[in-house]
N, C-alpha and C positions, 0 to 999 in steps of 0.2 A: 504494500500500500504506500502511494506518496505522502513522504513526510509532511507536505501541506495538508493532507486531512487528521494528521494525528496536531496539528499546529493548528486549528480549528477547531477540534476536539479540547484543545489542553484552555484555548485563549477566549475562546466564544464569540469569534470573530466571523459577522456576515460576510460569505461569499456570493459573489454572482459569476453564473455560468453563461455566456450568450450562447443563443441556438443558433448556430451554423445555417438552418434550415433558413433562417432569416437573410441570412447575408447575399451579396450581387455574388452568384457566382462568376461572372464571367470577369470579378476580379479580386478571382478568390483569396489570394496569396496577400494580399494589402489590404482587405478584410480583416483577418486571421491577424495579420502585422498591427493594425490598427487598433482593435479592443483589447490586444494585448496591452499596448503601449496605454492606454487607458484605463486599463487597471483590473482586467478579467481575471479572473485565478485561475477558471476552468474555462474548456470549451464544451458545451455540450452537444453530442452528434444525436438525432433523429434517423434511426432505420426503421423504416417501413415497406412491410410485403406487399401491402393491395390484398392482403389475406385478412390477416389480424385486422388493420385498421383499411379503410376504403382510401390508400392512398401509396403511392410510392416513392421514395425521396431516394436513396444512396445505399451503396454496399460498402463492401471494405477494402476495392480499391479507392476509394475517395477519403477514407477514413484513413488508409497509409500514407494519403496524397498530404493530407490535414495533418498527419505525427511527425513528416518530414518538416513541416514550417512550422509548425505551433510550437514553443516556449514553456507554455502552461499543460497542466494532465488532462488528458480526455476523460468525459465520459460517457458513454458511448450506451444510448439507451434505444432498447431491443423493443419494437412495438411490432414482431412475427411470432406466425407460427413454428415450434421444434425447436425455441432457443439452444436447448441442447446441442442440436446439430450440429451449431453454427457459432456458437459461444467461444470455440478456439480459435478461428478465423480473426474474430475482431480484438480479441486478444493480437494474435501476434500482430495484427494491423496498428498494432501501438496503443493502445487502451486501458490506460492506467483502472476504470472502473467499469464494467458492462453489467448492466442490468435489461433484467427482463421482465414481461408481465406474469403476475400470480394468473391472471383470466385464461393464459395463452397457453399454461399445460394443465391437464385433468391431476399432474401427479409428476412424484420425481422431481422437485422443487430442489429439495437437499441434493441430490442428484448434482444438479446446475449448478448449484452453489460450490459443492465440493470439487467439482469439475473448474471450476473458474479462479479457488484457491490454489489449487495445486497447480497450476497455469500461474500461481504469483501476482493473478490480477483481484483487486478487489471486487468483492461479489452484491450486488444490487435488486432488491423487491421494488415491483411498481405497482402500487394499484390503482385501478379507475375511481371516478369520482364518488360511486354506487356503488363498490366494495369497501365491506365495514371492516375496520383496521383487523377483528379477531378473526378475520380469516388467513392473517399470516405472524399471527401472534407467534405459533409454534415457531418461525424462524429467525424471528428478530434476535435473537442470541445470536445468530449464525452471520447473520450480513454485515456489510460496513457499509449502509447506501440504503435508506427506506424512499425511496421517492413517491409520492403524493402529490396525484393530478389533479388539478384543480379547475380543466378542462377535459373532454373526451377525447382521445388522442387520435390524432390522423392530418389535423389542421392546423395551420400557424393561426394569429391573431384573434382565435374565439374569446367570448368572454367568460371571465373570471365567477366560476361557482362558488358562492362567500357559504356556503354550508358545511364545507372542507376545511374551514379552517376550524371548527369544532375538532374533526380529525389529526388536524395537527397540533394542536394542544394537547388529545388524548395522547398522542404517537410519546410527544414531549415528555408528560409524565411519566408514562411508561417507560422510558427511555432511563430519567432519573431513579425513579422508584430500583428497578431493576440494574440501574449501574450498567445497561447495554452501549457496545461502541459506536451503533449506528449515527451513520450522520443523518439529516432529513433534508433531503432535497426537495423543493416544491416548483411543477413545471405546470405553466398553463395561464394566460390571462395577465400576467406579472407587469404589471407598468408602474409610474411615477402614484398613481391612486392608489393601487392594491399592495403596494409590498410592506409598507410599513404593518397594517395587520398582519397581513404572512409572517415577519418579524416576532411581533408581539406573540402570535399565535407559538412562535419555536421554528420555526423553518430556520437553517443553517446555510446554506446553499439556494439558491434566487436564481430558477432560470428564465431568463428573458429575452427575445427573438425581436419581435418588432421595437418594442420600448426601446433595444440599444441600436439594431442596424437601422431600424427608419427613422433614428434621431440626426438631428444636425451634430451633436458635438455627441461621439459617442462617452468621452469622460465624466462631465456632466452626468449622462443617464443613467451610466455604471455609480459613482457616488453617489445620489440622488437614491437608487435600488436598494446598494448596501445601508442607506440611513447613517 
């Protein structure tokens, strides 16, 4: 795991992830170069089948294209069917963190996870907005990455589900009570309105897509995120 999430962990320091899916790609490289210089910690990747979610964005050639320029750790979030399958792929594609969806297998969750440790990458749960945190209660000792949608996943720029952030507060406690390592990432709806609740609610990690690539100053919007 990179030492920036155990430095998060120790300091309680807001990060924000921008989502890739947001950026021009046709220039991509100075993207990438740009929210770093700005203050990104992470980058967050979006993979989608067309299966899982009604949409397709990028594999793991674009993910290796992304580890070659990027600075900061990926991570790299799985919205397919058989994450299993395919969970070593975007590992060696440079992916400091890959998570995938609790919806997306019947079973063999541990499976995935133990799979993606022993691969040296840290291992990540996602659930949709309409999955209640005790459906992956069992594994939250095991992960370092709970992420908590705060939209349906498949689309950039939907709006922000404020009923989720009850979930993140529970996550939160849970988290404490338990002395669990997970970090909580929250992705979905994330702008200059909603993140400070996200905040207060315990989200650790702020990913945010339109709010930092379709802002004029993307520093501003990353500072502004983190609070």
């Amino acid at each position: 795991m990179n030492s920036l999430f155990r430095q998060l962990t120790d300091s309680g320091k807001v990060a924000v992830a921008p989502s890739v899916l947001a950026a021009d790609f046709s220039i991509l490289g100075k993207e990438i170069s740009d929210v770093e210089k700005a203050g990104a910690d992470f980058l967050h990747l979006d993979v989608m089948d067309g299966s899982f979610v009604p949409n397709i964005s990028f594999g793991p050639m674009v993910v290796k294209t992304i580890f070659r320029q990027a600075k900061v750790p990926l991570i790299t979030h799985l919205m397919i069917n058989d994450p299993l399958k395919y969970a070593d792929i975007f590992v060696d594609s440079g992916s400091s963190v890959v998570s995938f969806h609790h919806e997306a297998v019947d079973s063999g969750h541990i499976q995935i996870i133990d799979k993606l440790h022993d691969k040296g990458c840290g291992a990540g749960i996602a659930i949709n907005p309409d999955t209640p945190l005790s459906s992956v209660e069992d594994l939250l000792e095991r992960v370092d990455l709970l992420l908590l949608m705060t939209v349906f996943p498949g689309f950039g720029g939907q709006k922000f589900i404020r009923d989720v952030l009850a979930k993140i507060e529970e996550a939160s406690l849970l988290k404490e009570k338990h002395r669990y390592g997970y970090l909580i990432e929250v992705d979905g709806g994330i702008n200059l309105d909603t993140a400070s609740s996200v905040r207060d609610a315990g989200g650790q990690i702020l990913v945010a897509g339109t709010a930092v690539f379709g802002a004029d100053d993307y520093y501003s919007a990353i500072s502004a995120i983190r609070g």
